[in-house]
Predicted model as a PDB file, atoms N, CA, C, CB and O in Angstrom, pLDDT in the B-factor column:
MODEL        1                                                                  
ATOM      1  N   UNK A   1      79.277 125.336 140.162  1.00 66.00           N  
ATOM      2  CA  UNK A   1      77.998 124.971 139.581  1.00 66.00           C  
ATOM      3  C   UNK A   1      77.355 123.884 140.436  1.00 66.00           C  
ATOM      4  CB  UNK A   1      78.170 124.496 138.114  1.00 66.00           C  
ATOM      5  O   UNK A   1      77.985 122.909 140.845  1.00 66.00           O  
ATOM      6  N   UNK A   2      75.786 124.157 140.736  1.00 69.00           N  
ATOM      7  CA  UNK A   2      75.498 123.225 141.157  1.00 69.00           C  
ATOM      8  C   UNK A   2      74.770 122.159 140.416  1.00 69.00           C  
ATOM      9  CB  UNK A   2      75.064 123.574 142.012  1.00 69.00           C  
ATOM     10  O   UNK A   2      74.196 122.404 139.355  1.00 69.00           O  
ATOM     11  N   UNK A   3      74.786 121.055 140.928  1.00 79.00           N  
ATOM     12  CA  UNK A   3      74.086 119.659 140.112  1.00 79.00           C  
ATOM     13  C   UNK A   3      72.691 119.979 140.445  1.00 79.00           C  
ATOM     14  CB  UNK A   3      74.561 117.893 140.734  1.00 79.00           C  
ATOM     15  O   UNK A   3      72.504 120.638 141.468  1.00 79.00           O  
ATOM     16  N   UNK A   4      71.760 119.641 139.792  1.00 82.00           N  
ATOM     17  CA  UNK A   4      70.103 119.540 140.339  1.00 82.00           C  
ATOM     18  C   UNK A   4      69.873 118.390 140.318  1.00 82.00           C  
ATOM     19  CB  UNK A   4      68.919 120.198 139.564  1.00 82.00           C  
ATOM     20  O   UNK A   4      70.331 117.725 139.388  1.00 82.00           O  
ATOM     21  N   UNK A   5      69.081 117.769 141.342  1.00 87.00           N  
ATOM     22  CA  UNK A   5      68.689 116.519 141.122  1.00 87.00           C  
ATOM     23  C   UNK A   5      67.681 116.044 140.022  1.00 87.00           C  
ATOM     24  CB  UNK A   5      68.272 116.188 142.218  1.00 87.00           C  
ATOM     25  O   UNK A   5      67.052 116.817 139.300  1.00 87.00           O  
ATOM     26  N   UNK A   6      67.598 114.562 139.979  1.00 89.00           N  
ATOM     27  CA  UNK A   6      66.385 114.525 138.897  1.00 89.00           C  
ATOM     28  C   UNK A   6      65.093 114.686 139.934  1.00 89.00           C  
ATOM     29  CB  UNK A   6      66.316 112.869 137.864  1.00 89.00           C  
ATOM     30  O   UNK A   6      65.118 114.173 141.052  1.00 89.00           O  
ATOM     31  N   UNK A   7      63.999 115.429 139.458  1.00 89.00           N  
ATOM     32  CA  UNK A   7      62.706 116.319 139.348  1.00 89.00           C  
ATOM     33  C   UNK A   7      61.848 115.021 139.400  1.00 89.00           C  
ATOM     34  CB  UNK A   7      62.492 117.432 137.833  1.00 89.00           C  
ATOM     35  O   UNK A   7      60.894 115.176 140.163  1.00 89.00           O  
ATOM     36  N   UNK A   8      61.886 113.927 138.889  1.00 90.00           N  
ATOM     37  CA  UNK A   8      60.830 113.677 138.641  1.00 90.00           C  
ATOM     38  C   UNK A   8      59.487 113.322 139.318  1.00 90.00           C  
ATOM     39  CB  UNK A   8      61.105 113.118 138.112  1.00 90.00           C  
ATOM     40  O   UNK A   8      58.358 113.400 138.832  1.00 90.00           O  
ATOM     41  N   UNK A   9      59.865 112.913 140.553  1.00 89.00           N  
ATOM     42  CA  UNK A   9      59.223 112.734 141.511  1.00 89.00           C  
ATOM     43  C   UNK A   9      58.944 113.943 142.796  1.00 89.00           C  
ATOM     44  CB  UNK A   9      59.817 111.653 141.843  1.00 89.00           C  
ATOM     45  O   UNK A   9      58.351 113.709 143.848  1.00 89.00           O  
ATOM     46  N   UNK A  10      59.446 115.051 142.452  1.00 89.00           N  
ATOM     47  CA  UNK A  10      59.602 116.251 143.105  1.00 89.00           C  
ATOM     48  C   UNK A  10      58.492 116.932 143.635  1.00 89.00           C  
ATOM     49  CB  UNK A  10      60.178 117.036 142.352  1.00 89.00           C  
ATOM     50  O   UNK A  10      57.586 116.832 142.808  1.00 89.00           O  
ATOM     51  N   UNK A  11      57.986 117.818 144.983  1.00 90.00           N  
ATOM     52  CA  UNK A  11      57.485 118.155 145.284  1.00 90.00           C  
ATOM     53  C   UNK A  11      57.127 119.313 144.505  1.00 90.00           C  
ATOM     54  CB  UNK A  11      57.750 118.011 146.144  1.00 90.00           C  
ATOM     55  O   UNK A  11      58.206 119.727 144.082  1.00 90.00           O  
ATOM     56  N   UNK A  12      56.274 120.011 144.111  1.00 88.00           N  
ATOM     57  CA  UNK A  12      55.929 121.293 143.404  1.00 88.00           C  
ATOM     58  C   UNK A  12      57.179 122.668 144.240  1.00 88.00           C  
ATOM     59  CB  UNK A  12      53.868 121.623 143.761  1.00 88.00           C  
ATOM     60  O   UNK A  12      57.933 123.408 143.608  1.00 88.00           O  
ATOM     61  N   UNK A  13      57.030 122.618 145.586  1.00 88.00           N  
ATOM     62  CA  UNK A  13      57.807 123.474 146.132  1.00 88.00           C  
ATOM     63  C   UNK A  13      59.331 123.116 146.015  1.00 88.00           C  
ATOM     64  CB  UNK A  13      57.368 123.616 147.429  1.00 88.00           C  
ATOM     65  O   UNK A  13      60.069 124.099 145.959  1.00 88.00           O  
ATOM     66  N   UNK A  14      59.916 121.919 145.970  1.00 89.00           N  
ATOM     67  CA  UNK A  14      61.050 121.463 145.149  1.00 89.00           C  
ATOM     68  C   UNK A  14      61.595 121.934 143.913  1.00 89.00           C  
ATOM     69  CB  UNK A  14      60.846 120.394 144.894  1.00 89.00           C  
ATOM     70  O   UNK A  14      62.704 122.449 143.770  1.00 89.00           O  
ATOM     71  N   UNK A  15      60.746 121.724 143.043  1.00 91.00           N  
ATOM     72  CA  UNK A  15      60.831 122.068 141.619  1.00 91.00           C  
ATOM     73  C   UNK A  15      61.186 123.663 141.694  1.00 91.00           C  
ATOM     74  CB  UNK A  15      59.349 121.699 140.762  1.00 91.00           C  
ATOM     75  O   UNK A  15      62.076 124.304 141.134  1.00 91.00           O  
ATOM     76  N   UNK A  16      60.265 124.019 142.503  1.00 92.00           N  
ATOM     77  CA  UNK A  16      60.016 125.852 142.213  1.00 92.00           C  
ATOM     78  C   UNK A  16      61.430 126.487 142.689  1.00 92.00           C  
ATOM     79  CB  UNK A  16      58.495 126.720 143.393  1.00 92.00           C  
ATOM     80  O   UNK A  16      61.920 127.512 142.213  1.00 92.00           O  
ATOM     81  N   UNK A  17      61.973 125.723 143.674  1.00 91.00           N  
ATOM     82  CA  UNK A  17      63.429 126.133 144.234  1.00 91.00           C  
ATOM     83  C   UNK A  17      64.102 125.981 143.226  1.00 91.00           C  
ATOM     84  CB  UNK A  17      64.083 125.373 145.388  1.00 91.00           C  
ATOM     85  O   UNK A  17      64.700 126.973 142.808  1.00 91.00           O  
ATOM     86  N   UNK A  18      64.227 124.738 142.523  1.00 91.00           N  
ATOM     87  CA  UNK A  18      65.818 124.540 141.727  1.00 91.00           C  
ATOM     88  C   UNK A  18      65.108 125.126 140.088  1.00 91.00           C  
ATOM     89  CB  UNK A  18      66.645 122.261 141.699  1.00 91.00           C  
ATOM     90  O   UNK A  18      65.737 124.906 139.054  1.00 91.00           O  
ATOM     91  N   UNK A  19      63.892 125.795 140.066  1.00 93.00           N  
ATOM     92  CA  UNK A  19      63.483 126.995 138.920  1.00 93.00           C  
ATOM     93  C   UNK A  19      64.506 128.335 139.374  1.00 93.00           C  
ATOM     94  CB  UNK A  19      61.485 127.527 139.058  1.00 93.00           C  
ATOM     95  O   UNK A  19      64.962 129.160 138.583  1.00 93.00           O  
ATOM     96  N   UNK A  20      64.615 128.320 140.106  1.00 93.00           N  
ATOM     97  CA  UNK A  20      65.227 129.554 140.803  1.00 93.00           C  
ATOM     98  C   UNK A  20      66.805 129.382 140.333  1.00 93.00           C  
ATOM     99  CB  UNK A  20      64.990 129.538 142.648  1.00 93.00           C  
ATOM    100  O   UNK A  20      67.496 128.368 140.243  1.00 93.00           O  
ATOM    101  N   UNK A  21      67.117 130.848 140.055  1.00 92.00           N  
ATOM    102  CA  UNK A  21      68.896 130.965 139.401  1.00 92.00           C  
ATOM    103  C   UNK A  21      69.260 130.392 140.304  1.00 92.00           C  
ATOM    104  CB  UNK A  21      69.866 132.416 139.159  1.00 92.00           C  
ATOM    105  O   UNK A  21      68.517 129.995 141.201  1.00 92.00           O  
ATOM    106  N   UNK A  22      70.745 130.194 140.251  1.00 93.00           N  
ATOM    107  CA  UNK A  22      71.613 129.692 141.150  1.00 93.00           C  
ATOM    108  C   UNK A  22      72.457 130.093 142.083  1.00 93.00           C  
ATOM    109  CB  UNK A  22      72.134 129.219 140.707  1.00 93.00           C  
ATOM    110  O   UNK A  22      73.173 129.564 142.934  1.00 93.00           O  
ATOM    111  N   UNK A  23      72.125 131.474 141.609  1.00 94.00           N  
ATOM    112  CA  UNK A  23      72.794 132.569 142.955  1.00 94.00           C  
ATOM    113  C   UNK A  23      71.609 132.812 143.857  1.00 94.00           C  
ATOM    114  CB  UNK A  23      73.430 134.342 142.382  1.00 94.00           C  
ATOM    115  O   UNK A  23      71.855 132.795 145.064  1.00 94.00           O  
ATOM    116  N   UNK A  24      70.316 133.044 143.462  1.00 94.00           N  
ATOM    117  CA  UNK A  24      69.377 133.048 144.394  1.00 94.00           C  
ATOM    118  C   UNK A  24      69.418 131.761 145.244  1.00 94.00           C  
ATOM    119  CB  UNK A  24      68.119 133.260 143.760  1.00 94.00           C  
ATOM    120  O   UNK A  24      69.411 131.966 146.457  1.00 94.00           O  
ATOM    121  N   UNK A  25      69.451 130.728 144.922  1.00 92.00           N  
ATOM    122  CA  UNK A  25      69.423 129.503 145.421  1.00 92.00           C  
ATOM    123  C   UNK A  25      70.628 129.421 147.086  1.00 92.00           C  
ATOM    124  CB  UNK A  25      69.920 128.475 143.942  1.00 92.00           C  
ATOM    125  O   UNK A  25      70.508 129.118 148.273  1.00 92.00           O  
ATOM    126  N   UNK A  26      71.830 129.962 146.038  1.00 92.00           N  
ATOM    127  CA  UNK A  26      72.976 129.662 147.016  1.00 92.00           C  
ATOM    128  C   UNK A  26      72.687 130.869 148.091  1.00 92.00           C  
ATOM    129  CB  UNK A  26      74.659 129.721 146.234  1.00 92.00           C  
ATOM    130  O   UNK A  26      72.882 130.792 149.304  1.00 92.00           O  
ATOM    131  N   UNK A  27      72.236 131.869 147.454  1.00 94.00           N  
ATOM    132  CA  UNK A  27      72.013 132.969 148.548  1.00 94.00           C  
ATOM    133  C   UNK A  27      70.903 132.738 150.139  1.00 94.00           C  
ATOM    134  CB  UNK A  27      71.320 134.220 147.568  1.00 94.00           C  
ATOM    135  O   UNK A  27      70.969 133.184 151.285  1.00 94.00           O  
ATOM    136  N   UNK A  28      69.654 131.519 149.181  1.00 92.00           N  
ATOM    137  CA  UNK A  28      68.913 131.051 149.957  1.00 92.00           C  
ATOM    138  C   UNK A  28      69.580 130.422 151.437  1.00 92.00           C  
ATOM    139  CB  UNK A  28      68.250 130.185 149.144  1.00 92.00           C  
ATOM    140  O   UNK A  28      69.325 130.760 152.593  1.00 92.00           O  
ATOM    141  N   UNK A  29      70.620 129.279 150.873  1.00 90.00           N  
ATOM    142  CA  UNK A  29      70.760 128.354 151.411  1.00 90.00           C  
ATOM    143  C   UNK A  29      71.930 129.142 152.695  1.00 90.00           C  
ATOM    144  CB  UNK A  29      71.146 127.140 150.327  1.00 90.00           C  
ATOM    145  O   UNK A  29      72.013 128.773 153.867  1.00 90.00           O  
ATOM    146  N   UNK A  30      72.591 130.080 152.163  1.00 93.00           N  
ATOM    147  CA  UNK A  30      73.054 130.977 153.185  1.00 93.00           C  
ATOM    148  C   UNK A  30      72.501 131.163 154.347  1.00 93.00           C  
ATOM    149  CB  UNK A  30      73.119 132.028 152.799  1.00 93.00           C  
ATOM    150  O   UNK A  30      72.874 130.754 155.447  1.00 93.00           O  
ATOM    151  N   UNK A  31      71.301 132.003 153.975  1.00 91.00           N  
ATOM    152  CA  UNK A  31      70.512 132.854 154.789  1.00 91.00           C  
ATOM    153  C   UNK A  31      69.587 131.484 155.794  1.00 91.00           C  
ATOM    154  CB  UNK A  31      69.417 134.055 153.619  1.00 91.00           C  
ATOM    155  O   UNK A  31      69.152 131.624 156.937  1.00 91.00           O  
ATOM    156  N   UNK A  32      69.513 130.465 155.093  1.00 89.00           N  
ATOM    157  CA  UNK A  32      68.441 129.122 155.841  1.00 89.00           C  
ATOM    158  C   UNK A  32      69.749 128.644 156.804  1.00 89.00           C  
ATOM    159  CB  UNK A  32      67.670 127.446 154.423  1.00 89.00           C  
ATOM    160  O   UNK A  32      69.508 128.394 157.985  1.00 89.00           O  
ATOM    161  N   UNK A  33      70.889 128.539 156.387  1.00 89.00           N  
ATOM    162  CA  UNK A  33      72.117 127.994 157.132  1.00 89.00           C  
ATOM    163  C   UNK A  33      71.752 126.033 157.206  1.00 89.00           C  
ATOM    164  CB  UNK A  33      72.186 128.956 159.035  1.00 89.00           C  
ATOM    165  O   UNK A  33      70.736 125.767 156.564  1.00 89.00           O  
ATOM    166  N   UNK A  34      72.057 125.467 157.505  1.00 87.00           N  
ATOM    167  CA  UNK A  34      72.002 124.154 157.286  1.00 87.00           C  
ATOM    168  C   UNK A  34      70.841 123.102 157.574  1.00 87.00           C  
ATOM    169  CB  UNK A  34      72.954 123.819 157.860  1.00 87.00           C  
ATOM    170  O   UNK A  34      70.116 123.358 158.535  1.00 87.00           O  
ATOM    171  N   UNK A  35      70.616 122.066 156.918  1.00 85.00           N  
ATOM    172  CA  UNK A  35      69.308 121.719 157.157  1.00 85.00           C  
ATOM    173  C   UNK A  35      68.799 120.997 158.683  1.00 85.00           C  
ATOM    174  CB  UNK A  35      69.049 120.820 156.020  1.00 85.00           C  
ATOM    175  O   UNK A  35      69.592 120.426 159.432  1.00 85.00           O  
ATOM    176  N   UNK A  36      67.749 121.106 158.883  1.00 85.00           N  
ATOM    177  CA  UNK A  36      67.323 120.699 160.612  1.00 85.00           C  
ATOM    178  C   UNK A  36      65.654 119.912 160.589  1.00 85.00           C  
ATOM    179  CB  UNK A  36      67.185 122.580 161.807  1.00 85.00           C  
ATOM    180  O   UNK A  36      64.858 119.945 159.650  1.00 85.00           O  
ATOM    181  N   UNK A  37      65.521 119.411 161.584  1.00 88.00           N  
ATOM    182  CA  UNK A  37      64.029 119.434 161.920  1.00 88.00           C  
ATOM    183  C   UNK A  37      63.504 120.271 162.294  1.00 88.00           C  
ATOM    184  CB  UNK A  37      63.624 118.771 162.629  1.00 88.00           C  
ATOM    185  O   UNK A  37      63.913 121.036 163.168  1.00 88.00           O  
ATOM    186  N   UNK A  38      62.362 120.331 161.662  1.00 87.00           N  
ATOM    187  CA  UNK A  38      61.453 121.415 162.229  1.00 87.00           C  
ATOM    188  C   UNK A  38      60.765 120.711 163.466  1.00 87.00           C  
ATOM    189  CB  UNK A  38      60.295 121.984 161.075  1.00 87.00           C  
ATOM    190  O   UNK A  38      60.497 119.517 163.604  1.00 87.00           O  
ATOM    191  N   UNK A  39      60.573 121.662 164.242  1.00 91.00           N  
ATOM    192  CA  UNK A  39      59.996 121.414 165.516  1.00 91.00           C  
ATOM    193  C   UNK A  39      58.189 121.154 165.715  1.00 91.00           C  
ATOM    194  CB  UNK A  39      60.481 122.689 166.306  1.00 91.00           C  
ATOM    195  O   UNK A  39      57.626 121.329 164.634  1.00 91.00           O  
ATOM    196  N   UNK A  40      57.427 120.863 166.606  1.00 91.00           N  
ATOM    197  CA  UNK A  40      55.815 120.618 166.595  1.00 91.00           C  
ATOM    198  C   UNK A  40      55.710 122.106 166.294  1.00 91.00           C  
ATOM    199  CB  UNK A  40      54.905 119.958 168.164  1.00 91.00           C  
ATOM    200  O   UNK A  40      55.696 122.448 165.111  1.00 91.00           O  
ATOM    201  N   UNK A  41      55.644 122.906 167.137  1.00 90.00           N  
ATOM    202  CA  UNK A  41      55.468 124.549 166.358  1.00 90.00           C  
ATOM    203  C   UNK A  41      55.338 125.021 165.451  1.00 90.00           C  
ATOM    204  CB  UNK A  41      56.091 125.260 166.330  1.00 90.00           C  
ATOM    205  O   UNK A  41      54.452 125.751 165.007  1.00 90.00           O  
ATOM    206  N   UNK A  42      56.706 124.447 164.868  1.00 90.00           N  
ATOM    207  CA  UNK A  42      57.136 124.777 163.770  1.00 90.00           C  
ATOM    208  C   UNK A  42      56.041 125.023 162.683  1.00 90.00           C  
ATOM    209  CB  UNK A  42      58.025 123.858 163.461  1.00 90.00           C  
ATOM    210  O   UNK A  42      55.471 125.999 162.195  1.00 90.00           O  
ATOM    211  N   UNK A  43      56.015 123.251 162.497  1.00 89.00           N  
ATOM    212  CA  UNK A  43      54.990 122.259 161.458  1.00 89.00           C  
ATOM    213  C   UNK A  43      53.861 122.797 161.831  1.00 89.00           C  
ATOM    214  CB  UNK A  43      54.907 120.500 161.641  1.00 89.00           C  
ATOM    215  O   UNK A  43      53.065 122.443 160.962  1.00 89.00           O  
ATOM    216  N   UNK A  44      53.286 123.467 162.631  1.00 91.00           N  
ATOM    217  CA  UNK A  44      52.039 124.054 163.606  1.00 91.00           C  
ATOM    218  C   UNK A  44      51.882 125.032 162.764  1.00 91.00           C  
ATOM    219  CB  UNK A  44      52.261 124.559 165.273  1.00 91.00           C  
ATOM    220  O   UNK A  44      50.950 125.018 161.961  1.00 91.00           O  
ATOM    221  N   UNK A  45      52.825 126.088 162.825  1.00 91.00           N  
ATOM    222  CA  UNK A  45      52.868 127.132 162.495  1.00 91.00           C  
ATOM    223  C   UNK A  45      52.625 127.407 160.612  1.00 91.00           C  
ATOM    224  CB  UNK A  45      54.116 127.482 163.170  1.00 91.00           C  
ATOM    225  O   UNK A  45      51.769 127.963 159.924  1.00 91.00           O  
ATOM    226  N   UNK A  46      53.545 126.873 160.426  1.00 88.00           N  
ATOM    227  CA  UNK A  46      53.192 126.361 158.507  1.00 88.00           C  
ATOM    228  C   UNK A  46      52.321 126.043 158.171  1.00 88.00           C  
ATOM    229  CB  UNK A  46      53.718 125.338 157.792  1.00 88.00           C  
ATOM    230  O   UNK A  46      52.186 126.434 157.012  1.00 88.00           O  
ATOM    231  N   UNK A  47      51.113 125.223 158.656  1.00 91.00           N  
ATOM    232  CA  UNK A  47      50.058 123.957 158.198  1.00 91.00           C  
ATOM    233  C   UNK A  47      49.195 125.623 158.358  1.00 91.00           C  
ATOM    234  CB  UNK A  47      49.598 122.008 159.513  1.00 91.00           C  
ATOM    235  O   UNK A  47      48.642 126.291 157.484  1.00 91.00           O  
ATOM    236  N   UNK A  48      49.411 125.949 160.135  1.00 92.00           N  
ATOM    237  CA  UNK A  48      48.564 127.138 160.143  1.00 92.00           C  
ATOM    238  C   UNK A  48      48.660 128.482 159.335  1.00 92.00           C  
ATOM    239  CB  UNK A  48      48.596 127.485 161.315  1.00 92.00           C  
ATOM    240  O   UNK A  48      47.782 129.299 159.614  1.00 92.00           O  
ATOM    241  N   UNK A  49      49.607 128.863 158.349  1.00 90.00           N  
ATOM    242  CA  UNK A  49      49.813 129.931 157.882  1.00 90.00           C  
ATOM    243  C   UNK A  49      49.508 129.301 156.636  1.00 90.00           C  
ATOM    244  CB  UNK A  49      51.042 130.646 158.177  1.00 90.00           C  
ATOM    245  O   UNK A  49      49.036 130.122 155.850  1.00 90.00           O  
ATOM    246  N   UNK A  50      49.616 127.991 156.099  1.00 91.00           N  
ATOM    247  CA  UNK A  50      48.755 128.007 154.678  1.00 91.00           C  
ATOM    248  C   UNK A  50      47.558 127.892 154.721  1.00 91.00           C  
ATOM    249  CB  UNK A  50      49.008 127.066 153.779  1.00 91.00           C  
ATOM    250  O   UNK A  50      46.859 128.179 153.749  1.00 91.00           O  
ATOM    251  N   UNK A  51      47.036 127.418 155.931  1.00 92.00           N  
ATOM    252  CA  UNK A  51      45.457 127.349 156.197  1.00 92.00           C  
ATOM    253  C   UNK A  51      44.959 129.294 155.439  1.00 92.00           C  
ATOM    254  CB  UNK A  51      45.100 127.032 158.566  1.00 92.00           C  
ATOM    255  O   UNK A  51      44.359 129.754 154.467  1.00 92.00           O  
ATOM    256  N   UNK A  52      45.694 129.809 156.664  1.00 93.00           N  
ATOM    257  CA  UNK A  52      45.160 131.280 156.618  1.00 93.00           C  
ATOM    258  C   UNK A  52      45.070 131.860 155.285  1.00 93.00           C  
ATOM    259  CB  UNK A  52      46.033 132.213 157.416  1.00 93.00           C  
ATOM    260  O   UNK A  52      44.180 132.467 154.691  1.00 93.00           O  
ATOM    261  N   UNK A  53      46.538 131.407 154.920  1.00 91.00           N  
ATOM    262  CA  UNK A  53      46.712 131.947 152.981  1.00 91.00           C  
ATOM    263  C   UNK A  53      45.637 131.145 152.059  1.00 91.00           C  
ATOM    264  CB  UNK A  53      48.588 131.379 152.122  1.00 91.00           C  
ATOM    265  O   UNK A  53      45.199 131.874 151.169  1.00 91.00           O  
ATOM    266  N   UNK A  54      45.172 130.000 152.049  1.00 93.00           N  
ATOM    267  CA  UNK A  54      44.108 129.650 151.137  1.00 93.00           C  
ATOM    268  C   UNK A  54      43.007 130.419 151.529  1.00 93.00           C  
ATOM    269  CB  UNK A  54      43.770 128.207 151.107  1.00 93.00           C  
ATOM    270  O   UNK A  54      42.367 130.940 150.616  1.00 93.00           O  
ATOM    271  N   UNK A  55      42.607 130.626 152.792  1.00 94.00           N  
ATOM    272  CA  UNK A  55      41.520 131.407 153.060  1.00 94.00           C  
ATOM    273  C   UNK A  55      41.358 132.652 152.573  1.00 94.00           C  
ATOM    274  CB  UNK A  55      41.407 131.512 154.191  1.00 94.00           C  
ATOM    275  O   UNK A  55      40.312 133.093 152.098  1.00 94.00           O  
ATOM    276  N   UNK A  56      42.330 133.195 152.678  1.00 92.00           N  
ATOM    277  CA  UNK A  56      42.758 134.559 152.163  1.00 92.00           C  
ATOM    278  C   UNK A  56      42.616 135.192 150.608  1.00 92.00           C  
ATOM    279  CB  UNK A  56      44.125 134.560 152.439  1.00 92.00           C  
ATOM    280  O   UNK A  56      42.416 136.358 150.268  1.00 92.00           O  
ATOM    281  N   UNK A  57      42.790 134.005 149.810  1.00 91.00           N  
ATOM    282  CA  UNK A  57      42.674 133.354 148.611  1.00 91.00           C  
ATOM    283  C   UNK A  57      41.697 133.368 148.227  1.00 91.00           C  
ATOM    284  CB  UNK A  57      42.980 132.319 148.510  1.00 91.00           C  
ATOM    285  O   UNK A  57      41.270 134.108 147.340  1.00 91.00           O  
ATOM    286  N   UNK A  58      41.070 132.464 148.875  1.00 92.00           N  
ATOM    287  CA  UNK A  58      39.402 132.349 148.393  1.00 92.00           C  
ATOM    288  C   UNK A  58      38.434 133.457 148.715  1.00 92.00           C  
ATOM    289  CB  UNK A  58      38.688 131.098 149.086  1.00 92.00           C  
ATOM    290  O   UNK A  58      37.425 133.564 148.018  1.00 92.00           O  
ATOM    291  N   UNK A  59      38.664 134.333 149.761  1.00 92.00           N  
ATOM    292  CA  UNK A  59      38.353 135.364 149.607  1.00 92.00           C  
ATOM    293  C   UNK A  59      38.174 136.445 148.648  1.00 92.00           C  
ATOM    294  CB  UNK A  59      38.751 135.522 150.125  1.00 92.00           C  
ATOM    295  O   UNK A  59      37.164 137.146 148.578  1.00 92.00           O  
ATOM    296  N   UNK A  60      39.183 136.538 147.933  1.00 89.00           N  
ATOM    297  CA  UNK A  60      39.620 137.272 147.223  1.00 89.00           C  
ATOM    298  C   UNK A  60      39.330 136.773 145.298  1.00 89.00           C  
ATOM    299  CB  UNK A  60      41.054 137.346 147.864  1.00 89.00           C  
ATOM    300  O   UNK A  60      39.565 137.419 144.277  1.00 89.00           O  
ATOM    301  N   UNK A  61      38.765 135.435 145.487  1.00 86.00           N  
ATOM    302  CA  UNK A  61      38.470 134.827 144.558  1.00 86.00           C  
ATOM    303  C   UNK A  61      39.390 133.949 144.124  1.00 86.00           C  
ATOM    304  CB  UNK A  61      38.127 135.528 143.788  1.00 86.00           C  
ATOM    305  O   UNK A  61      38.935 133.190 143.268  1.00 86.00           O  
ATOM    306  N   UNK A  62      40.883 133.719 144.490  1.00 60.00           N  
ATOM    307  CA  UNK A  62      42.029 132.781 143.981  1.00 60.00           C  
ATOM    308  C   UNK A  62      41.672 131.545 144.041  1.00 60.00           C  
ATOM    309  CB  UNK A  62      43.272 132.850 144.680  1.00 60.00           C  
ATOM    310  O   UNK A  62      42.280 130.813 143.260  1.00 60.00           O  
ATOM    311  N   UNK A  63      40.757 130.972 144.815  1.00 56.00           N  
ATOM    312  CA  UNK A  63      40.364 129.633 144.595  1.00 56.00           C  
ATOM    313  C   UNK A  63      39.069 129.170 145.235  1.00 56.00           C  
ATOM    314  CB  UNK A  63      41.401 128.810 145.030  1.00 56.00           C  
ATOM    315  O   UNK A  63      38.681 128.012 145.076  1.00 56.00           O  
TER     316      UNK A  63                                                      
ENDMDL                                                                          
END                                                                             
């Protein structure tokens, strides 16, 4: 079993993980393999793919 931390101060995308069963979770953490820095790219790449997804969004009327 795993412990969850306390939430209270938690990022929304935090929260939404440890919402998640606990086999999905552990299955996650499998497949991610251990934690790292993300690289300039990386962070590049993310900032730029939620850019695209809100756009995408609002398109479509989501926000």
């Amino acid at each position: 079993m795993t412990v969850i931390p306390d939430l209270t101060n938690a990022s929304p995308e935090t929260r939404g993980y440890y919402a998640l069963p606990e086999d999905i979770r552990t299955a996650a953490k499998a497949i991610a393999g251990p934690p790292r820095q993300m690289t300039h790219i990386e962070v590049l790449l993310a900032i730029g793919t939620a850019i695209a997804n809100e756009r995408e969004a609002a398109k479509r009327g989501g926000r």
